[in-house]
C-alpha positions in Angstrom: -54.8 83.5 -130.7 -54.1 83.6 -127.2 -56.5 82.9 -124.8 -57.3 84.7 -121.2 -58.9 83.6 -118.4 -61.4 85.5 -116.7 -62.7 84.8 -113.2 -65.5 87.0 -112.0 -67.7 86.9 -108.5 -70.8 85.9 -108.7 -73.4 84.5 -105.5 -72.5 80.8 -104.8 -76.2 79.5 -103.9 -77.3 81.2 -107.6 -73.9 80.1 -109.0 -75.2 76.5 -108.0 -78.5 76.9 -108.6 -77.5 77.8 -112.6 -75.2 74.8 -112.7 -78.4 72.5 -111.6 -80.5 73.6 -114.0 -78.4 74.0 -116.7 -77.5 70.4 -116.7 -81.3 69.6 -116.8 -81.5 71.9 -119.7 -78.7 70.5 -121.3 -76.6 73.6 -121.6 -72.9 74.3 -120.6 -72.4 77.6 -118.5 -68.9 78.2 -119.6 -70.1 77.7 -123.4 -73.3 80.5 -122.5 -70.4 82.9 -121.2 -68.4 82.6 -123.8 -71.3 83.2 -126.2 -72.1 86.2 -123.8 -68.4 87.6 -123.7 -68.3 87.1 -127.7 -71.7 89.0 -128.2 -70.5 91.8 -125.8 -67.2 92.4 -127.7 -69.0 92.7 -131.0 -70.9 95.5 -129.1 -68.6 97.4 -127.6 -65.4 96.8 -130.1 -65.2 99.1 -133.2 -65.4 97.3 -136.1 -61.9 98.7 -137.7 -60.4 97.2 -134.4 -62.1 93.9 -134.8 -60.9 93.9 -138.5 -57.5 94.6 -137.5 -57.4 92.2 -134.4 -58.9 89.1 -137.2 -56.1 90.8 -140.0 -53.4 89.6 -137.3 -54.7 86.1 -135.9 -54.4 85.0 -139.9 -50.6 85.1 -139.9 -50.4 83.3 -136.8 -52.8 80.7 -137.8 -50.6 80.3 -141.2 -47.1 80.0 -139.0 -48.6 77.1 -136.6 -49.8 75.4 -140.0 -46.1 75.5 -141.7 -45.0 74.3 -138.3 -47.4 71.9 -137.8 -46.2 68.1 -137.4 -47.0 66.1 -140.6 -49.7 63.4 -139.7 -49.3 60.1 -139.2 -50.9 58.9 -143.0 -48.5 61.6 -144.1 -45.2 60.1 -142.7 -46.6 56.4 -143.7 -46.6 57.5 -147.0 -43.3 59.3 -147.3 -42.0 55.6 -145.8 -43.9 53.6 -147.9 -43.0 55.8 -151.1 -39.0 55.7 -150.0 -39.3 51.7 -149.3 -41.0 51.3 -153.5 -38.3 53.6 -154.7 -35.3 51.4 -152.9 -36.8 48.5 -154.7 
């Protein structure tokens, strides 16, 4: 799905002072937002809308799959296969 990027305000001594001690505690900021924004929407966001916003990131999901490149192991084999059956 396509993603947005949100930039809000926020106090730059606190705004450092959480980056400090989140690297002592181990913890990413951004991934704590996230968490946070995902938490929010399942709190404000109707269920039925969720359900239909989830019923429409499948199809796109499936399109980038049949578009997908074939890996590497894939194509090796497809050669490999083609050189035994020239033989």
């Amino acid at each position: 799905m396509k993603q947005s990027v949100i930039q809000i305000k926020f106090e730059s001594d606190k705004y450092h002072a959480l980056k400090r001690y989140a690297v002592k505690k181990e913890v990413s900021v951004e991934q704590e937002l996230e968490e946070t924004l995902h938490r929010l929407y399942k709190k404000l966001v109707p269920v039925d809308v969720r359900e239909y916003i989830e019923e429409n990131e499948e199809p796109e999901k499936e399109r980038k799959a049949k578009a997908k490149k074939p890996e590497k192991e894939e194509v090796i084999h497809e050669c490999i296969s083609g050189i035994k059956q020239d033989s």
